[in-house]
C-alpha positions as a printed NumPy array, in Angstrom:
array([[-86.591, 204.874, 189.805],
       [-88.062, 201.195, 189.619],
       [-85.651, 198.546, 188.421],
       [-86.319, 195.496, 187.94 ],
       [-84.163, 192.054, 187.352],
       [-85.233, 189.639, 185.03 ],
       [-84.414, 185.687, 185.674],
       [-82.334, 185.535, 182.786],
       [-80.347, 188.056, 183.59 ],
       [-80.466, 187.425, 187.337],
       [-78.773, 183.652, 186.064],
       [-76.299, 185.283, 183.54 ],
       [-75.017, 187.568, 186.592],
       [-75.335, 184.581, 189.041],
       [-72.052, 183.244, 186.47 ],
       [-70.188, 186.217, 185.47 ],
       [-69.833, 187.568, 189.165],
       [-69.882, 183.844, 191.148],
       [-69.21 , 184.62 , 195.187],
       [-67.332, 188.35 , 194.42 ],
       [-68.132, 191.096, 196.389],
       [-69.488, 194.229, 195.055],
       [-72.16 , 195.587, 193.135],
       [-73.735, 195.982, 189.897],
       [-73.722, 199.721, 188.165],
       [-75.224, 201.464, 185.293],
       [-72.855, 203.307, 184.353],
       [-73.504, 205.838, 181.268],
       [-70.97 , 205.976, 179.044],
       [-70.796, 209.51 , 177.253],
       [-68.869, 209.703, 174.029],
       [-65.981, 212.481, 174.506],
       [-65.918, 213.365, 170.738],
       [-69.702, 214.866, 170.856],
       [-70.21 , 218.341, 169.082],
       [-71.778, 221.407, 170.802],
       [-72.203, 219.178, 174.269],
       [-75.05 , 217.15 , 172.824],
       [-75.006, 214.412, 175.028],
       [-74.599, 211.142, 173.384],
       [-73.699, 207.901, 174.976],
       [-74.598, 204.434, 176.115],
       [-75.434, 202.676, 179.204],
       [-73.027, 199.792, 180.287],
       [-73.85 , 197.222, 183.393],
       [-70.508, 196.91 , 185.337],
       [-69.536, 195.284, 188.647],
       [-68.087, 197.884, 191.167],
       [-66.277, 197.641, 194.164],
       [-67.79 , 200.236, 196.031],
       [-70.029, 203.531, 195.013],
       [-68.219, 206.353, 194.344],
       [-69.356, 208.329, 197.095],
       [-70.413, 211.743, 195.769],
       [-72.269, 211.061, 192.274],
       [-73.932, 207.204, 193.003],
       [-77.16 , 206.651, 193.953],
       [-78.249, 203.179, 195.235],
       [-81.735, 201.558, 194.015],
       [-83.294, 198.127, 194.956],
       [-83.911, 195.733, 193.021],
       [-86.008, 192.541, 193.114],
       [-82.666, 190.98 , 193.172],
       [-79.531, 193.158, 193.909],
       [-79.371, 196.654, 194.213],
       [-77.921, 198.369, 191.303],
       [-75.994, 201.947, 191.57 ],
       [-76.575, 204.637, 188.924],
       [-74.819, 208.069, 188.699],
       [-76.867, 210.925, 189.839],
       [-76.099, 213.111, 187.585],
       [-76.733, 210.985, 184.363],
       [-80.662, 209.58 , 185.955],
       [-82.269, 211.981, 183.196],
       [-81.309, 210.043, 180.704],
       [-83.429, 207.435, 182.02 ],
       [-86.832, 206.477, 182.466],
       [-88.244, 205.68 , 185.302],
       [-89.205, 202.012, 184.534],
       [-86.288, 199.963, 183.714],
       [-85.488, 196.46 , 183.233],
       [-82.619, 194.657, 182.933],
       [-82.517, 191.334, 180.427],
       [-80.162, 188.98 , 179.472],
       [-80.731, 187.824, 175.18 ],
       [-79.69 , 184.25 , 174.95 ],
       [-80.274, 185.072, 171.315],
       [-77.969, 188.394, 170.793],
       [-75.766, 186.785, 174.063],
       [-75.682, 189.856, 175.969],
       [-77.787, 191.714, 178.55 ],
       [-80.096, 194.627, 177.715],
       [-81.323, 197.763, 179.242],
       [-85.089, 198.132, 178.607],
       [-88.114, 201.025, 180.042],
       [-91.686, 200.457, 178.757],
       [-90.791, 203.132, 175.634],
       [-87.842, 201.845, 174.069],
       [-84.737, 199.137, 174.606],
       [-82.144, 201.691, 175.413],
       [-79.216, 199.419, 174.917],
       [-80.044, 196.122, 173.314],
       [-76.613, 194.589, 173.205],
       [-75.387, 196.522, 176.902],
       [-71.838, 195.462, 177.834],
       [-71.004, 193.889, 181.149],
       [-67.619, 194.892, 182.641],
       [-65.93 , 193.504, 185.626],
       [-64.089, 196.149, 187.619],
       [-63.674, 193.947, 191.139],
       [-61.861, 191.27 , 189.042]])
């Protein structure tokens, strides 16, 4: 898995998380009313204390290293960038096929 940073988002970050300590996640967010266990959810960028030991996985970054949860990586490609839209005034998850979440929340969970 290759992740990259982009200076947009690295500068939105940079003011949403100031000096805390922790570390950015993707965490992916399945909806619990799905029928027949088709999968269906939507990544989400939060800020984490700590991985939780048994399902994160740790990747570098230009930037920071960013956690994702083993057992949700095949919903993902294996180019991924994460943006920050002045525009739409959020960040974005985005692989060379498709933006997977254009308008991807950022939750604080250190706060």
């Amino acid at each position: 898995m290759n992740i990259t940073i982009t200076d947009s988002a690295i500068e939105e970050l940079n003011k949403k998380i100031g000096e805390q300590n922790g570390i950015l996640k993707i965490k992916y967010e399945i909806d619990e009313h799905e029928f027949f266990g088709c999968a269906g959810g939507m990544p989400t960028l939060w800020f984490v204390s700590s991985a939780e030991e048994n399902d994160d996985l740790l990747f570098d970054t230009n930037n920071r290293s960013v956690l994702m949860e083993k057992s949700k990586l095949l919903f993902f490609e294996k180019e991924l960038k994460i943006d920050f839209s002045i525009t739409a005034n959020s960040f974005q998850l985005i692989s060379p096929q498709r933006i997977i979440n254009g308008r991807m929340s950022f939750i604080n969970k250190v706060k």
